[in-house]
N, C-alpha and C positions, 0 to 999 in steps of 0.2 A: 532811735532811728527816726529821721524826718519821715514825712509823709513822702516824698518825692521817691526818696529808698525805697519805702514801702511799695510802692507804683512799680517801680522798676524790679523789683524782687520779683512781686507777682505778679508780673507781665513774664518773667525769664521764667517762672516755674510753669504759665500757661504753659508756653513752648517747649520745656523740659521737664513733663508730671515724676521721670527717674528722678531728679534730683530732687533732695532730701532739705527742708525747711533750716538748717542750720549751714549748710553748703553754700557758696556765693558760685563754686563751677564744678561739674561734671567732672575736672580732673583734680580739685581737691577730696572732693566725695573719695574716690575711688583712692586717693594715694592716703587719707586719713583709714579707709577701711581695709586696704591690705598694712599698714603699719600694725591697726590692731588684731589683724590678726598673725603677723610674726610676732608679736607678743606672746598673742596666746600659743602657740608653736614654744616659743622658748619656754615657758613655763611647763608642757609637755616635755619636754626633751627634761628639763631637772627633775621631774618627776619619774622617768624611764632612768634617769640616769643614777638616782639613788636605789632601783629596783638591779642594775647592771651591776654596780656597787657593791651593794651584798652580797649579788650573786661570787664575785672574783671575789671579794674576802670569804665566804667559806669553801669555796672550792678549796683555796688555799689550804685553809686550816684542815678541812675533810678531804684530799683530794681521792683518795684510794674510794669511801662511798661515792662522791661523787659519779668516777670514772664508772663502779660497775653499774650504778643508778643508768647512766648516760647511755650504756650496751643496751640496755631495755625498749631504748625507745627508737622505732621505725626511722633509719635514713628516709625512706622509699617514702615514706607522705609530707615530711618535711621540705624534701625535694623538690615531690611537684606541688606542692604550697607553696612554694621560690619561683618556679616557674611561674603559678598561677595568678601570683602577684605582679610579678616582673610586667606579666601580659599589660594590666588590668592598670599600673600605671601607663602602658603605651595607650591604652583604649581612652581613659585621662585626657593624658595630654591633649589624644585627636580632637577629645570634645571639647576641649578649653579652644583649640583653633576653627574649631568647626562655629561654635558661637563667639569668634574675632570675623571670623567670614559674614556673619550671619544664614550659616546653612543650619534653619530650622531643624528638618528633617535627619540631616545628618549629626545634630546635635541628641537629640532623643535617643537615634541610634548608639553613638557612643557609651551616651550615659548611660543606658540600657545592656550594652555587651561589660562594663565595668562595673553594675550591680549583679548583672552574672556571674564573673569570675567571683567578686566578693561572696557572692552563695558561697561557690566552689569550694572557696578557700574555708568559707567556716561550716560547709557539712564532709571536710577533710580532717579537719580540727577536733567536729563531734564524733567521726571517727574513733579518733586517737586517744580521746578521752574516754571514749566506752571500752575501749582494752585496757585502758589505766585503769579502769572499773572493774573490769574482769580478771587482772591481774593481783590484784589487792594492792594498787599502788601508789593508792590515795591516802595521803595521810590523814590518819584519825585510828577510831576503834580499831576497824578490820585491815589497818595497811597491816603489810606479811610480804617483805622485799623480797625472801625464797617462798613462796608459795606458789610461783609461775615455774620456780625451775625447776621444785621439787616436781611438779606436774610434768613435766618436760623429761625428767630423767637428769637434767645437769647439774654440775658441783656447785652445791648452798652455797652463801657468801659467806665468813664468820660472822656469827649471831651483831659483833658490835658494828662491826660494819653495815651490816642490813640495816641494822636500830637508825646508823646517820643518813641511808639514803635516805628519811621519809625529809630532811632536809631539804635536798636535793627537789626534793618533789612537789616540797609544800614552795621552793621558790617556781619553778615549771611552769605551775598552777597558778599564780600570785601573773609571774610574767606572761605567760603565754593565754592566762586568761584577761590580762587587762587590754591585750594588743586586740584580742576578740571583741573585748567590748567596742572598743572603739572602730574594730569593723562594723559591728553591728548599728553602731552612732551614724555610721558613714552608711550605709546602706540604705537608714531609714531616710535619712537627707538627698541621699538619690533620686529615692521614690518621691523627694517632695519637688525636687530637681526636675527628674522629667516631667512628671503634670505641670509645673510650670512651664517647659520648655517647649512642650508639646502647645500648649495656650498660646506661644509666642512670647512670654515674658524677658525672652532675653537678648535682644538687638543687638549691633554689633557695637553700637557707643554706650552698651549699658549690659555687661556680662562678668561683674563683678563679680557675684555671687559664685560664679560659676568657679571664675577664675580661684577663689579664695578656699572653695572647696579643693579643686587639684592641689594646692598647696597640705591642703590636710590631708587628703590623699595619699599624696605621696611621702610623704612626713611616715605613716600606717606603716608603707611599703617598705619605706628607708627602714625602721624600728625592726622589722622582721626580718632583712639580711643582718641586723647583728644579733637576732636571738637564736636564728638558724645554724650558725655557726657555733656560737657558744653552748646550744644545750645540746645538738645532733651531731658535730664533726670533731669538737677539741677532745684530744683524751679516750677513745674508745679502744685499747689494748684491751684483750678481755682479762679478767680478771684471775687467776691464780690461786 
């Protein structure tokens, strides 16, 4: 690079401290960094999607544990988990446009009602998991897929069938707890999200960040209306 380049670089970066030393403009920056992160996104989704994967091939093969594994577990919190996601991508969106506006205040805001919901969602989740706890229907040593029913008064499953729900269970657990983590990923980024929002870090020609995160976001979101259906509505005939 001539010296003359060099002048004219760091004269554009005085006037623009967001852009980034390998960047020539503001809207290279920003279409190089959401590229990479639909990349990263794609590599998410093959990653969910060999966990989906498994899931329908043994359902198949087990469908009858399956089904009564699937009776076991709570419509009613899964539900409003859907809901409370649903919201928490609108609360999202608002702050991706709230910081296109440049409405400071209203961006903290956002971000801040969407690290709520996300609580919501995952002390609904630790919930669910402590009845699976209480139930014996974690697999390992003490899983016992009739130890809730016999508690309950209702008809065992057969012995081979209860043996395949811990299938069923140990995928649950596998999926339902990676969607958690990556809430828990997204939540902590929140937190890093609004303190910087709150500082003014994020102008209206400089809200990438923001913007890259709603994409992860909702990516989270999308992942959970197809685990909601697959593990809480398909197949719940009670079992026989």
């Amino acid at each position: 690079m001539s010296d003359s380049q060099t002048t004219t670089l760091q004269a554009h970066h005085h006037h623009d401290p967001s852009l980034l030393v390998q960047f020539d403009t503001a809207y290279q920056q920003k279409d190089a960094s959401q590229f990479g992160m639909w990349v990263f996104l794609i590599t998410e989704i093959m990653f969910f999607g060999g966990l989906f994967g498994a899931y329908l091939i043994y359902r198949n093969l087990y469908n009858p544990a399956f089904v009564a594994a699937s009776t076991s577990i709570a419509i009613k919190w899964g539900a409003i988990n859907t809901a409370v996601l649903i919201c928490s991508s609108l609360t999202m969106a608002m702050g991706v446009h709230s910081a296109a506006l440049g409405a400071r205040k209203l961006l903290v805001f956002w971000l801040g009602a969407t690290l709520v919901l996300g609580s919501v969602f995952l002390g609904i989740k630790g919930i669910e998991y402590y009845d699976k706890y209480t139930e014996h229907h974690i697999p390992g040593a003490n899983f016992d897929f009739n130890y809730d029913r016999a508690e309950k008064g209702e008809k065992l499953v057969p012995a081979d069938v209860a043996t395949q729900t811990s299938i069923f269970f140990a995928l649950y657990f596998a999926m339902t707890g990676m969607h958690a983590l990556h809430m828990i990923i997204g939540a902590g980024i929140l937190v890093f999200l609004i303190w910087r929002a709150y500082h003014g870090a994020y102008p209206p020609h400089h809200y990438t960040m923001v913007e890259n995160f709603g994409l992860y976001w909702h990516f989270v979101d999308i992942i959970w209306i197809f685990l909601f259906p697959l593990l809480y509505l398909v197949s719940r005939s009670p079992v026989h």
